[in-house]
N, C-alpha and C positions, 0 to 999 in steps of 0.2 A: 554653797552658792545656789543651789538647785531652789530653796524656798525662796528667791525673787522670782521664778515663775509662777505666774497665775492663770494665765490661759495660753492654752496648747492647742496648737492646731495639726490635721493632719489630712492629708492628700495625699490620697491610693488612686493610681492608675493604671491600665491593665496591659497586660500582655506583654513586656518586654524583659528579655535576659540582662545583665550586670555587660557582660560582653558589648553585648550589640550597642547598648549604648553610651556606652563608656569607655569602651577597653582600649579606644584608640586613642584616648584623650590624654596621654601623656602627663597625668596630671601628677605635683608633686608638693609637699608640704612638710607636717611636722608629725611626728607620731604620738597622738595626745598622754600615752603611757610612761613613754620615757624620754618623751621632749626630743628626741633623737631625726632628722632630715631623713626622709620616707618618699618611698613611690609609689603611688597604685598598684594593686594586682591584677593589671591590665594584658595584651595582649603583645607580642612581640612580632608578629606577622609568620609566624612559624606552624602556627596550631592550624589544624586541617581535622577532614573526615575522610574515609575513601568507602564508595559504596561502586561496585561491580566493577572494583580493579580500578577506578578515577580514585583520582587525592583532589579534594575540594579543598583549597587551603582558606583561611578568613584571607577577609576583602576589605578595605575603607569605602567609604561613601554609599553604605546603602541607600537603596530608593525609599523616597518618603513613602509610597502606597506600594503594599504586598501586592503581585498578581493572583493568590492564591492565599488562602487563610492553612500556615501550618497549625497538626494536632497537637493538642497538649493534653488531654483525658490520662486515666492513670495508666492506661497502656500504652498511650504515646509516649508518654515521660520514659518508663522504665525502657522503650526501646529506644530511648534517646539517650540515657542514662548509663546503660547495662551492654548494648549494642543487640543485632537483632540477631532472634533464635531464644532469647531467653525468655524465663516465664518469672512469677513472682509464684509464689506454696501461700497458700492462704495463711498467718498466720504465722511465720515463717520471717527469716532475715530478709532484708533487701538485698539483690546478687550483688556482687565486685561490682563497683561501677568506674567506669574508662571513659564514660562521655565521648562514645565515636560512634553513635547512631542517629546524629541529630539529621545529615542526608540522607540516610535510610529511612527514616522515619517522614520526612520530607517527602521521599518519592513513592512511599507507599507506609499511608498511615493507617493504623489500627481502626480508628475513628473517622477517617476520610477518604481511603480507599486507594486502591495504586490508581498512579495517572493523576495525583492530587495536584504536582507541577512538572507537566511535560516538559521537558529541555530546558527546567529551569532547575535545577538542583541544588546549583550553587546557592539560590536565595537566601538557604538559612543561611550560611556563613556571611553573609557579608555585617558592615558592623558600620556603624557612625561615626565621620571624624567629627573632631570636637567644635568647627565652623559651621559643619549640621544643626548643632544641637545649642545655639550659643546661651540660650536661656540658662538649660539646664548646665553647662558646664561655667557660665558666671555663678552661681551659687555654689557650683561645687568645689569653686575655687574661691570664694570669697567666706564661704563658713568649713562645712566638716561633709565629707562622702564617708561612707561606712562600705568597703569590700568586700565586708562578711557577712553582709543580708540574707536569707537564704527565705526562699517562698518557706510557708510553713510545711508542707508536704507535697510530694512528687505529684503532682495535681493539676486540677482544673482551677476557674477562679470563685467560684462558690464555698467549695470548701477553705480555701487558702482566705480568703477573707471574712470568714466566717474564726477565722484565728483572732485576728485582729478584733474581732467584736469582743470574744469570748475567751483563746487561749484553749479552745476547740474549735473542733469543727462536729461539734456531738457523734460523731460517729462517721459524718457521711466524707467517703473518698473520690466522690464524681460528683456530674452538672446532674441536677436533680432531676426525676422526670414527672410527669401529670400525674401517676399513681401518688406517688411522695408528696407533689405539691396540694392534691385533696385530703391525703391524711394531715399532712400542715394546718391546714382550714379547719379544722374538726377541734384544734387548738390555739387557734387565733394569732398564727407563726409559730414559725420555727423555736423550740424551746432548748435551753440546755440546762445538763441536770445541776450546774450551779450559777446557773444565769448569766447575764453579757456584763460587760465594764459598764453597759448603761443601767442599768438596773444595779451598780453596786455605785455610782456615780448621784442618782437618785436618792441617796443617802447624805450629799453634802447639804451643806444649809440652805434652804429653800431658794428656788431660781436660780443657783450657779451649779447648776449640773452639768448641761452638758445641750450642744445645738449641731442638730445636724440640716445639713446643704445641699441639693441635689441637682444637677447639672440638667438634665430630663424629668419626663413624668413618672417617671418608674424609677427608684433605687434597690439595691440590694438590700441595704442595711431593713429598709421597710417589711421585708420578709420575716426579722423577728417578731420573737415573743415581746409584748411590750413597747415593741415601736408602730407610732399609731400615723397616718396620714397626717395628723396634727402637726406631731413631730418635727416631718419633714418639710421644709422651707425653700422656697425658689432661689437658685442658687444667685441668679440675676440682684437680690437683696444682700448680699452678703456686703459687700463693699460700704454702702451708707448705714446695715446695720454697726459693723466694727467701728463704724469713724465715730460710734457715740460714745462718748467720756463712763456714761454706762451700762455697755457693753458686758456682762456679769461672765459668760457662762466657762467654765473650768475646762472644758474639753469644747475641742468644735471640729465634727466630722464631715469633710467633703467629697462626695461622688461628682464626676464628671457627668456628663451628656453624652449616653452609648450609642447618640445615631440611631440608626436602622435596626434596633434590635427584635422586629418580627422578621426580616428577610436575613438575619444574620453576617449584616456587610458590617452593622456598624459605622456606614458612610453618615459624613455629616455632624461628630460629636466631635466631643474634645478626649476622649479615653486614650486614644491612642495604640487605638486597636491596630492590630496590622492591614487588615481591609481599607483601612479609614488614611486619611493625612496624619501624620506626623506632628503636623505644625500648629493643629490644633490645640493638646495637649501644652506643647510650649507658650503658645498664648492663656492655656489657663493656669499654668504653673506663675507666669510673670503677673497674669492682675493677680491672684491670690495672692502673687509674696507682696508687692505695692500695695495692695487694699492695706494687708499687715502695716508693713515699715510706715505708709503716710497715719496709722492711725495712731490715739491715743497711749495703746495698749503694747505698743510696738518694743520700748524694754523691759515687760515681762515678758515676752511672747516665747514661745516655742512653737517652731512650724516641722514636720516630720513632713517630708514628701517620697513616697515609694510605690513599686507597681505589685500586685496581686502574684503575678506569677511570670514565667520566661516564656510563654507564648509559645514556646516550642524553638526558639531563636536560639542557637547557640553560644555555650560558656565552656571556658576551658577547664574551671575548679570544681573535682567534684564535692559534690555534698557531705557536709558528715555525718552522724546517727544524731537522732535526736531524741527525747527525754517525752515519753507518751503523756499526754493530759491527764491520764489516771482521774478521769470525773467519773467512770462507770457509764460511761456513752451506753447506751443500745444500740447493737449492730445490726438493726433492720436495714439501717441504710448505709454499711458497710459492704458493697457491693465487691469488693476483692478480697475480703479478708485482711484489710492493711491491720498494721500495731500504731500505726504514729509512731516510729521508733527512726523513721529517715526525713530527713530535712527534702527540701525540694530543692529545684535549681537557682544558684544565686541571680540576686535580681538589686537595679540600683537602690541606694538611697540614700538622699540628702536632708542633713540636719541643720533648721538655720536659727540663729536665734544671736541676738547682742553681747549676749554673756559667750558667743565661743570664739574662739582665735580663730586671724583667717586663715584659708589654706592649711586647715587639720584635716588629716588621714588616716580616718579611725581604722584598726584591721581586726579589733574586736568581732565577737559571734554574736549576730542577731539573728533574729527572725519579725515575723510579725507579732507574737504573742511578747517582744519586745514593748512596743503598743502601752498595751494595757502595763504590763511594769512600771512604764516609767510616770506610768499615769496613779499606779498604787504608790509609788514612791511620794511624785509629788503630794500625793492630795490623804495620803494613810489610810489607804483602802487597803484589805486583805487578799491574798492572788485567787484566782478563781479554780485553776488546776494543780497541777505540778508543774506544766509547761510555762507557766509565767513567773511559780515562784522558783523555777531555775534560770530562769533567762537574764542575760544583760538588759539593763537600761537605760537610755542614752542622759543620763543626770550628769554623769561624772562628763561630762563634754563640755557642762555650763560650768568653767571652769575661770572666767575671769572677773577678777572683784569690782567692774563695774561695767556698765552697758558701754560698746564699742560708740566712737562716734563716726568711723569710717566708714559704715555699710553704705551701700548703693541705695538710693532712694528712688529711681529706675532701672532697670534690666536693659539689656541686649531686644530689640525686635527680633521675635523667630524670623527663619530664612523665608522669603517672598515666594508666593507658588509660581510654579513651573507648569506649564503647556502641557508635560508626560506626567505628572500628578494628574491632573486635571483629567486627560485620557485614561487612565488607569480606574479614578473613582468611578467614571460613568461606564465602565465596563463592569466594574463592581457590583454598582447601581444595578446596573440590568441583568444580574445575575441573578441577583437576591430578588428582583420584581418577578423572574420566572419562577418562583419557588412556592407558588399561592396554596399547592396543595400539597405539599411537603409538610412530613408530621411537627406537629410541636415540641415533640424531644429531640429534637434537631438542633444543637444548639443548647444556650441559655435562654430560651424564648420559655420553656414551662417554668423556672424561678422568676422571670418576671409576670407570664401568668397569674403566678399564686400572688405578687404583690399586686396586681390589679385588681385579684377578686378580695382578699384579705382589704384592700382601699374602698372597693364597694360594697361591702358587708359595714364598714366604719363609716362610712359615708350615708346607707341607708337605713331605715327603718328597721326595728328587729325582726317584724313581718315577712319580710322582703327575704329573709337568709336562704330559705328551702329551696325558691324560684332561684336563686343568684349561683347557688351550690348546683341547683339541677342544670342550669344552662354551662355552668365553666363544665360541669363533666361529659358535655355534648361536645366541645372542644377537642376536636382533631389536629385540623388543618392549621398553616397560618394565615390562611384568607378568611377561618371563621374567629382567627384568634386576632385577627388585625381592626373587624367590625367590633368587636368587645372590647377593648382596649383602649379603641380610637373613644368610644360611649363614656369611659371610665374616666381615661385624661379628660375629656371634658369636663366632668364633675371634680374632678382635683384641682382645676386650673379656676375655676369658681369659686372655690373654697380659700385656694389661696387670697385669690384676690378678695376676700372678704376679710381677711385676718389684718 
């Protein structure tokens, strides 16, 4: 059944656990394996942390905006993961993991510092009832959720989407920093040593390869090898590009709009970052699936939608070992010594497409480098590492012998904003505006760096590279990284409009 798809789409959005957004949603269906009536492996309202003698138990209704951005870096994970006091041996297993550090880690993070949320502790544990979220739980109820997502590695979101491209993360176990992003430059992106699913996609018959989308002026995916400013297309276009009868392309990648990402709030995008609203995200999860279902293409279609990593939010299931890429990565930018040999924290995802039964509840093993599987299945491309030619692929889902005629042809409206969102962002807001000279490894602000000057080097004259490379290495601050960027998007946003 899998060859009536022709174009696959997919939407990665960032920072949220399986847990938090899901686990309360009671949700229940069919198990696509053995046909057999199934439940989520959601939360029972039992599961807790206890850090300094308190029992933080999960919570319903978390709030749409964090007051505080929890760590997720690879030593936050493993003190969320492992509980605190442990270390990782370079090189070495990942320890027993118990998942009862996600408070601890909260009120004093490796990467954030104690005092990250005063008298708010509890915040990790709280989780989403399914009235929260009604978008995403109409599709999770109307197609197929997967509870065995797992981020690709106990990480940040650079590397962990860096799976998704490639089925690696070439080596690197953290957010990258300026040293890394001017060796990148020297290469014209980030390379891997058996290249991205775009570059093996780049091989189908001319013009149906593959179109990527981007919510902002800055993407990640932009930071490879081979992905050029060209490339990437204003995400605003996507809607009347799909509705054309010609519409070609085999794969089609969408980033969100990350807001504020020199001040590191995030406010203002649709990522759904935890700084940021909530409801954001849900409005771009409903036009992306609409844009799909009203268009031509809509019973070939496959839509994959999932977040990069757990934000540092907690989940109850720990992770299981996972199967290293084996590409020969170089470990320059293996800054812990990881194997890739452990999965990361489970995180949601929903699979929608005509061809699948409603109300399926896959419990199958994924990850991201799932991705590219089901993309080498569809389209007989070869796996890029070992990590994707072991991995499940969500094919065996598209399991019905003809396109459904019942799907929704509108969504649910995300929940209306509230007065204390509202409050919440512009404290956020004015956090991130005091931070002008706060370094650029602060954050993901030096990977979107390197995709600004990587877009200015593509953008300009060949002349021009020495002067373009000497100014981003003068780059500190984010008050000097916010004058270059704001120069850059200007010239991206002209380009587009000429296209």
């Amino acid at each position: 059944m899998a060859s009536k798809v022709t174009n696959v789409f997919v939407l990665m959005l960032e920072n949220r656990a399986f847990d938090h957004m899901l686990g309360f949603s009671g949700l229940k269906g069919t198990n696509p394996v053995n046909g057999q009536q199934t439940q989520l492996n959601g939360l029972t309202g039992k599961e807790s942390n206890t850090y300094n003698g308190v029992t933080y138990p999960v919570m319903p209704d978390a709030d749409k905006v964090m007051p505080t951005g929890p760590g997720h870096e690879f030593l936050d994970t493993l003190r969320q993961l492992a509980g605190p006091g442990i270390s990782y041996s370079r090189g070495g297993a990942y320890p027993p993991i118990s998942n009862s550090g996600f408070v601890a880690d909260y009120a004093c993070s490796p990467s954030k510092g104690e005092g990250n949320a005063p008298g708010n502790f509890g915040e990790i544990m709280k989780c989403y009832s399914a009235s929260q979220l009604p978008v995403l739980n109409a599709l999770a109820t109307e197609f197929a959720v997967c509870d065995n997502w797992y981020s690709s590695l106990p990480g940040p979101t650079w590397p962990n989407r860096f799976f998704l491209y490639a089925a690696s993360s070439g080596g690197l176990d953290h957010s990258p920093t300026t040293e890394e992003m001017i060796e990148w430059e020297t290469v014209s992106g980030f390379k891997f040593p058996n290249g991205s699913i775009f570059d093996a996609l780049k091989k189908l018959p001319s013009g149906s390869g593959y179109r990527i989308y981007a919510g902002g002026d800055f993407s990640i995916v932009g930071a490879l090898h081979g992905i050029s400013v060209f490339d990437v297309h204003a995400l605003s276009h996507f809607a009347k590009d799909v509705a054309s009868q010609d519409y070609p392309w085999a794969f089609t990648f969408i980033e969100p709009n990350y807001g504020d990402i020199l001040n590191n709030t995030y406010v203002g995008g649709t990522s759904q970052h935890p700084l940021d609203d909530i409801t954001g995200g849900e409005r771009l999860i409903k036009e992306t699936y609409e844009a799909i279902r009203s268009s031509p293409h809509w019973e070939t279609s496959l839509l994959i939608i999932t977040w990069d990593e757990h934000g540092g939010f907690y989940d109850h299931v720990a992770p299981p070992s996972a199967i290293a890429p084996g590409d020969g990565a170089s470990s320059k930018y293996n800054q812990y010594g990881f194997t890739f040999e452990q999965y990361g924290v489970r995180v949601p995802a929903v699979v929608v497409s005509p061809l699948i039964a409603k109300s399926t509840i896959d419990h199958r093993l994924y990850d991201h480098a799932s991705v590219p599987a089901t993309l080498e299945r569809l389209f007989g491309l070869s796996p890029l590492t070992k990590r994707d030619a072991n991995a499940n692929d969500v094919t065996p889902l598209l399991s019905l012998p003809a396109p459904r005629s019942d799907t929704p042809v509108t969504l649910p409206n995300p929940v209306a904003a509230d007065t204390a969102s509202a409050e919440r962002l512009a404290v956020n807001a004015q956090r991130g505006a005091a931070l002008g000279e706060q370094s650029v490894n602060e954050g993901n602000l030096a990977g979107f760096l390197h995709v600004a000057a990587k877009h200015d080097l593509e953008l300009s004259p060949p002349e021009a590279k020495p002067a373009i490379l000497a100014r981003v290495k003068t780059i500190q601050t984010r008050a000097q990284a916010q004058q270059y960027m704001a120069e850059v998007a200007a010239k991206i946003r002209a380009n587009q409009a000429l296209r």
